[in-house]
C-alpha positions as CSV (number, residue, x, y, z in Angstrom):
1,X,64.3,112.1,96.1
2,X,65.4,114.6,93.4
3,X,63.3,116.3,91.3
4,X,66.6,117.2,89.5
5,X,69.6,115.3,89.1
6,X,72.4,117.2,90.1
7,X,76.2,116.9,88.6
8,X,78.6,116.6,90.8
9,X,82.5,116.4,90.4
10,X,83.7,114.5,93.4
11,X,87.8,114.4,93.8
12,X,89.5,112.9,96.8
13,X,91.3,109.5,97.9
14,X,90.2,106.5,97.9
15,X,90.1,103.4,99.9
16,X,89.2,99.8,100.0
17,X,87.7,98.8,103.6
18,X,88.0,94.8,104.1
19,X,86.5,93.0,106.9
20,X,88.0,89.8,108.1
21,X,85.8,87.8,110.7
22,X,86.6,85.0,112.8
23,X,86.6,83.7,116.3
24,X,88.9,83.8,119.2
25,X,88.6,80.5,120.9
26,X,92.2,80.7,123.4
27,X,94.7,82.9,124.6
28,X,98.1,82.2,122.8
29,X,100.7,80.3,124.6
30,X,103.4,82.4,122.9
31,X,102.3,86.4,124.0
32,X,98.8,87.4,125.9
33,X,97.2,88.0,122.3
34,X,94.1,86.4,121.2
35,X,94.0,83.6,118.8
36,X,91.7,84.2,115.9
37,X,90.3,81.2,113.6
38,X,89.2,83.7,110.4
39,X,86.4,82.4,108.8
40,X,87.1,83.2,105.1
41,X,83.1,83.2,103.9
42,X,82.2,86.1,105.7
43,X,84.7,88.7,104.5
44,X,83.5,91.7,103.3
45,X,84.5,94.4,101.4
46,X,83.2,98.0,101.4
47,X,84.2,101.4,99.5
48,X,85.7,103.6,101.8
49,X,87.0,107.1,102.3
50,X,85.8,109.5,99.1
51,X,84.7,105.6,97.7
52,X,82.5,106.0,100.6
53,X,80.8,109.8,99.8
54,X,80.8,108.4,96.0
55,X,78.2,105.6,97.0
56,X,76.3,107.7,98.8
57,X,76.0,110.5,96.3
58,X,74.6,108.5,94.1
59,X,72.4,106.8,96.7
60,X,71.0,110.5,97.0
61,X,70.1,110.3,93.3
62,X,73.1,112.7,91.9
63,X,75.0,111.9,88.7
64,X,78.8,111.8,89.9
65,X,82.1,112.1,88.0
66,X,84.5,110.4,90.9
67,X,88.2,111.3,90.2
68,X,90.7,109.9,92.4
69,X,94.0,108.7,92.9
70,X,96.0,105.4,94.1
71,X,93.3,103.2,96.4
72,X,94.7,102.3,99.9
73,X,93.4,99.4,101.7
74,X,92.3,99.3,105.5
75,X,91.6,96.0,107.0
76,X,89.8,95.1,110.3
77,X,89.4,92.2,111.6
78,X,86.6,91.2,113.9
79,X,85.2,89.0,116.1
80,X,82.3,87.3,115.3
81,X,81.3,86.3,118.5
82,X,81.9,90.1,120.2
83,X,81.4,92.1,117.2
84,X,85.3,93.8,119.0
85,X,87.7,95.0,116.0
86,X,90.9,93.2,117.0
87,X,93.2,95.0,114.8
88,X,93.0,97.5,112.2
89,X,95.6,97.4,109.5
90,X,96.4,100.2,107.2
91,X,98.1,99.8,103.8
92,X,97.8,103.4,103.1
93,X,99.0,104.2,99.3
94,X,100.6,107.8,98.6
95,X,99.0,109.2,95.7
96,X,99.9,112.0,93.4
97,X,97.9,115.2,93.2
98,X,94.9,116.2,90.8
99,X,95.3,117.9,88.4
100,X,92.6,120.8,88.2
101,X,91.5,120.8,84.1
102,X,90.4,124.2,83.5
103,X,87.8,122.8,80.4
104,X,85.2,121.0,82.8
105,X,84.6,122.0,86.3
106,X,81.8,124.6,85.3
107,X,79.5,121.7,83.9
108,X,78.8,120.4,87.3
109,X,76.3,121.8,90.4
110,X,79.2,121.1,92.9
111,X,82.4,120.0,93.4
112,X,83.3,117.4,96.5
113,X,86.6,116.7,98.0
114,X,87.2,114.2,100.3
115,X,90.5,114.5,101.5
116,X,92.0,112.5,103.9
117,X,95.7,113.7,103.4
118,X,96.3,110.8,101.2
119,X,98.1,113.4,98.5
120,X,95.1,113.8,95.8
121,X,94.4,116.8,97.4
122,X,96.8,119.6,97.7
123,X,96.0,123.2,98.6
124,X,97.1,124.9,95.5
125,X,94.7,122.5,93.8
126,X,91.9,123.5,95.5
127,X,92.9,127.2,95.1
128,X,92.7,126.7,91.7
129,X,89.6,124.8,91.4
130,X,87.9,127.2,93.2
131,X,89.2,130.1,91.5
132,X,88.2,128.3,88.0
133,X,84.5,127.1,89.5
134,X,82.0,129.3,89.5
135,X,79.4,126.9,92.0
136,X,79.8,125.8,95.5
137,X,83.0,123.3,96.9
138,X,82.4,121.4,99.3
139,X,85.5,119.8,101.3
140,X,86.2,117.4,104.0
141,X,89.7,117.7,104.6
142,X,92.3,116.3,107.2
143,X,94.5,119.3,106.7
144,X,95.0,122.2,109.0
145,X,95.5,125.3,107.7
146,X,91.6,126.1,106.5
147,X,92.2,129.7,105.8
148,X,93.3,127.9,102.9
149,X,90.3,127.0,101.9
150,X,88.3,130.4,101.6
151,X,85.4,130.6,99.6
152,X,84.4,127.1,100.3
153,X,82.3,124.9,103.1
154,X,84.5,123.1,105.3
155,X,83.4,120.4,107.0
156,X,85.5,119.1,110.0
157,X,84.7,117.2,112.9
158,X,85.4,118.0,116.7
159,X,88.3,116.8,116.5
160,X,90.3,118.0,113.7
161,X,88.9,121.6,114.5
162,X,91.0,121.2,117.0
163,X,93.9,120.3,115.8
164,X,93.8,123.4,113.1
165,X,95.8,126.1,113.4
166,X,93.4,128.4,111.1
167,X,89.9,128.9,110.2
168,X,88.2,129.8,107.8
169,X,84.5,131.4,107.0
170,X,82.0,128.6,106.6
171,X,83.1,126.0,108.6
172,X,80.5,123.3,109.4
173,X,82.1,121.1,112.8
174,X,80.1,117.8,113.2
175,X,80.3,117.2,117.1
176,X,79.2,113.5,117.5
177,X,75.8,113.3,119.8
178,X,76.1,117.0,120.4
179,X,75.4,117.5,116.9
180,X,76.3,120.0,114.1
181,X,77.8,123.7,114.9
182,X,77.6,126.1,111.8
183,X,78.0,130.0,112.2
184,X,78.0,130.0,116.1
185,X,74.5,127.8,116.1
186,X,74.4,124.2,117.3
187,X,72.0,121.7,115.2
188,X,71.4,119.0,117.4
189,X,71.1,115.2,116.8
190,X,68.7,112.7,117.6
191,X,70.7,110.5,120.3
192,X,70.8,106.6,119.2
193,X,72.5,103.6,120.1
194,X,75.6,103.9,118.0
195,X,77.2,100.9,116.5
196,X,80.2,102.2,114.7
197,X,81.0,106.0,114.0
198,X,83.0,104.4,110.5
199,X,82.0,106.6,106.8
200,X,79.5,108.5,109.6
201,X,81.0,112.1,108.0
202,X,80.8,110.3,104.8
203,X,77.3,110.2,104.9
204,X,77.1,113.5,106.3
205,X,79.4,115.2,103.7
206,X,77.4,113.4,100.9
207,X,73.6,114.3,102.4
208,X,74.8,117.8,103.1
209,X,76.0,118.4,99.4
210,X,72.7,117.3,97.8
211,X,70.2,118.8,100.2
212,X,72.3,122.3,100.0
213,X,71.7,121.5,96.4
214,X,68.0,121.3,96.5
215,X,67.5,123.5,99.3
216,X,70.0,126.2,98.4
217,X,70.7,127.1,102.3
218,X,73.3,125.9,104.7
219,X,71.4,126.2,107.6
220,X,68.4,123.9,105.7
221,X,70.8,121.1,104.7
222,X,72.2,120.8,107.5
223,X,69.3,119.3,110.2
224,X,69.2,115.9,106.9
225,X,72.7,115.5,107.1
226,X,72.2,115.2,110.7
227,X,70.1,112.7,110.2
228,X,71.1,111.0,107.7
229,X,74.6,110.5,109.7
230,X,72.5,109.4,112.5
231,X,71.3,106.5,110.2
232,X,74.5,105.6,109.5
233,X,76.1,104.9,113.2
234,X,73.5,102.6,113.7
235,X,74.8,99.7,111.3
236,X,78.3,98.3,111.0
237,X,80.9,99.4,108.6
238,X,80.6,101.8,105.9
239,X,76.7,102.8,105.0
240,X,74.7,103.4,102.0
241,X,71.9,105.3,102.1
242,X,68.7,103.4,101.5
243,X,65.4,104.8,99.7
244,X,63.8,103.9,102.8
245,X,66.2,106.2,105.3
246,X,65.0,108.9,102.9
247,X,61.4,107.9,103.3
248,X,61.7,108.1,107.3
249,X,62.8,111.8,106.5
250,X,59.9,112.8,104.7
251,X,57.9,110.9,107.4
252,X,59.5,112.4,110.4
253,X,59.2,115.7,108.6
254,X,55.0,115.7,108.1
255,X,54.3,113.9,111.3
């Protein structure tokens, strides 16, 4: 898709997401719970969290330096028959912060943080990153004080908007089906049968990074990442972009 490949220096935490299937087949006589027969063969495992914005980066055709911290693991476990998650089971893993190094960060294009609170990311490390980085930041964070984060794009969903208790300048809300809201403008998405909303801002945070890259606007970006997103609720689990999602972009586009 790039003409270019871009360097990007992605920091955040990171996560292992295993899927355990198998099928209820009674009731138990012990508690009103299901009774799950796991069928070992079809357990999968997929990168999650910033693991999750790494794939995809590179599915979008950037070179990545991925930095992260201690990997927590997050298992579901389905039924086969339903498709239903049963249970979700964190085994979240505290991790200490980064480190900014003030010798490398003005090598790269960007610099991604996917943040999910896991302790990678602190705000006086992002403070100093972006006081030592010349380029855009881009962060997805799970924190709430964004005023924190001036001088860089936020991405948020609904949600976590409104749990903040500041904002900040370019803030870019994903809204679900409604679609994107950036600087008091909706972007709206193409309304699909959604399968499972999982990595969806993943995929977003990712496409929005490299087609800001190439197209050097917000406002551009945005309407792919949309997209792109929209791709992604539409299979189950965690999604990598595929050369032929990009290929129904540039068809969509000239038709």
């Amino acid at each position: 898709m790039n003409s270019k490949k871009h360097k990007i220096l992605l920091i955040g935490d990171n996560c292992i997401d295993k899927y355990v299937f198998g099928s209820v087949e009674r009731i138990s006589p012990e508690a009103p719970v299901p009774v799950l027969k796991i069928d070992e063969t079809k357990n999968m495992f997929k990168p999650g969290m910033a693991g999750n914005v790494h794939q995809n980066l590179l599915a979008l055709g950037n070179e990545v330096n991925f930095l992260f911290g201690a990997t927590s693991t997050k298992t579901r476990v389905v039924d086969i028959r339903s498709g239903y998650h049963l249970i979700r089971i964190d085994e979240d893993v505290k991790s200490n912060p980064f480190e900014p190094v003030s010798e490398f960060p003005n090598a790269y294009d960007a610099i991604v943080i996917s943040d999910y609170n896991k302790g990678t990311i602190t705000y006086s490390n992002v403070i100093e990153l972006r006081r030592m980085f010349n380029g855009p930041i881009f962060i997805d964070t799970k924190k709430d004080d964004l005023q924190r984060f001036d001088g860089c794009f936020v991405k948020i969903n609904e949600s976590e908007f409104n749990r903040s208790i500041s904002e900040t300048e370019h803030m870019i809300i994903t809204l679900g089906h409604k679609g994107t809201l950036y600087n008091k403008k909706i972007y709206p998405t193409d309304q699909v049968e959604v399968h499972d909303v999982t990595g969806a801002g993943d995929v977003f945070l990712a496409s929005l990074v490299t087609f800001y890259l190439n197209m050097r606007t917000i406002e551009d970006a945005i309407p792919y990442a949309n997209k792109l997103a929209t791709i992604s609720v539409q299979h189950k689990g965690t999604y990598k972009i595929t050369n032929e999602d990009l290929k129904s972009l540039w068809l969509k586009k000239n038709t």
